[in-house]
N, C-alpha and C positions, 0 to 999 in steps of 0.2 A: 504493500500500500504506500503512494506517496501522500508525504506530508509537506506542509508548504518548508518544512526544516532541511528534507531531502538533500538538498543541496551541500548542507553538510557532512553526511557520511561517506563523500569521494576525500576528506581532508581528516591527513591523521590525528590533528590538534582535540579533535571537539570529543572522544570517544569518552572523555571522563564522565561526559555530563549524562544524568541518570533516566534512565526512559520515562522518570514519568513526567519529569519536566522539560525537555525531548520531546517528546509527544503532544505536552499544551501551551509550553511558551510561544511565545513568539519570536523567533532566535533570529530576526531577516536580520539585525543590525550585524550579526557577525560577519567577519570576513574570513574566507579561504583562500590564504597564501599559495604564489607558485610553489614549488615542491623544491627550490633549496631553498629557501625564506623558513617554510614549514619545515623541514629538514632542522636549521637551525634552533628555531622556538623552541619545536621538542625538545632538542636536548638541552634547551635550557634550564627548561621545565625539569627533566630528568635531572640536571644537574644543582638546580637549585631548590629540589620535591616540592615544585609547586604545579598547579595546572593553570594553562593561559591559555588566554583567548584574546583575541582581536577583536576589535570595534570600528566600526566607520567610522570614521572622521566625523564630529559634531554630536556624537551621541550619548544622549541624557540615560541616566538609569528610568527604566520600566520599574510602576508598581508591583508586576506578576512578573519579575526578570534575575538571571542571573545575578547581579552585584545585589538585590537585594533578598536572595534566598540564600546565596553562600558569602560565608567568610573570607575577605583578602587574606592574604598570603602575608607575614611579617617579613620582607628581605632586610638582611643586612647590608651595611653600605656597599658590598664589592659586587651584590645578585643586583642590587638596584641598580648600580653604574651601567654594568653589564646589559643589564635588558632597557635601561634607558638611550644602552647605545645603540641596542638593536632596534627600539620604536625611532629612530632616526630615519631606517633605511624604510619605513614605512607610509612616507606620506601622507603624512598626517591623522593616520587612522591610530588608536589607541589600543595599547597593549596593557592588557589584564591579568593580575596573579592573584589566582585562587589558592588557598589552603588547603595541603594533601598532608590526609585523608582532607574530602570534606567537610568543612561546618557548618552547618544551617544556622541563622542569628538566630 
């Protein structure tokens, strides 16, 4: 069955997020990176146990949304440099770190 989220499961990044909010959010604002863009996040995320996601450029948090059903991710100064260097090569679109495992507020 497609969902209007579809568009996400050809991208390795988003797989953390849990079917059932998957299933009823409305996830269009994410984006799916070319494949070494995504390639790198990953192992950021890997390297820094966090989960990230992308955002459009300009995008406010949803009431029924990601940033406001899971907990950010606490980095230290050298995960923040690092992924702040990475949301450069992004054009203006916003990079997000979730807390692994997840937390719900």
């Amino acid at each position: 069955m497609m969902t209007p989220n579809s568009f996400l499961t050809k991208s390795l990044l988003y797989d953390w997020i849990p079917d059932s909010e998957f299933n009823t959010y409305d996830l269009s604002d994410l984006v799916v990176l070319d494949q070494g863009l995504e390639k790198e996040c990953k192992a950021m995320g890997e390297q820094f146990h966090t989960f990230l996601a992308i955002y459009k450029k300009g995008t406010i948090a949803k009431p029924k949304g990601l940033c406001t059903t899971f907990k950010y991710a606490n980095l230290d100064p050298k995960a923040l440099d690092v992924c702040q260097k990475f949301e450069k090569k992004l054009n203006g679109n916003i990079l997000v770190a979730y807390s692994k495992p997840l937390l719900r507020w």
